[in-house]
C-alpha positions, -999 to +999 in steps of 0.1 A: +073-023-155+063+015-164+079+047-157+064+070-141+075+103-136+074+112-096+094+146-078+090+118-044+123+116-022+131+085-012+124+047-013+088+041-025+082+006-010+096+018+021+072+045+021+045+021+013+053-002+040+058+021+071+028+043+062+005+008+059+022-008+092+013+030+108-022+027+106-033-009+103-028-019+141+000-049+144+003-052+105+032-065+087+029-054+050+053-070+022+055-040-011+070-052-044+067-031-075+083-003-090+078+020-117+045+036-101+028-001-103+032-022-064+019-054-056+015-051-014+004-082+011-008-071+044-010-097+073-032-084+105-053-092+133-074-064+126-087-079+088-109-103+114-143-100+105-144-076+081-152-081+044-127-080+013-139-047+002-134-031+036-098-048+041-087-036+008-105+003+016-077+001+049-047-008+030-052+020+006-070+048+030-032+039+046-015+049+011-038+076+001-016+104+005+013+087-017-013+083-048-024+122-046-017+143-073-004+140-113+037+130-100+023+109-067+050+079-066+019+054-064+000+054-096-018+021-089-017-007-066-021-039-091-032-061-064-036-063-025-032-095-002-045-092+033-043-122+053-052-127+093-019-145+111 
């Protein structure tokens, strides 16, 4: 695991977790990781139909403001898991 340097308050995965579970409609995300680096799994209805590419574009348009800027707590996401229940 890295270390990367980060002025964010608070628990990361936590962060992760309720900002992805705010705006992917009856999602359940998973976040593990540390260090700037997270591994999340996303499980919704609303992945039906749509491609990998745009599944993956929801999980992190939901992140997007946690990987902003040179200290953002997210440096990367090292792999996304969407799955339909």
């Amino acid at each position: 695991m890295s270390h990367h340097p980060t002025n964010f308050a608070g628990d990361v995965k936590v962060a992760i977790k309720t900002a992805v579970e705010a705006a992917i409609a009856g999602s359940s995300a998973e976040v593990a990781g540390g260090g700037g680096h997270f591994e999340i799994i996303v499980t919704s209805a609303a992945f039906a139909g749509q491609s990998l590419l745009n599944k993956q574009r929801m999980v992190l348009t939901a992140i997007a403001h946690l990987m902003k800027g040179d200290s953002a707590p997210v440096h990367a996401v090292d792999k996304i898991e969407t799955r339909i229940p």
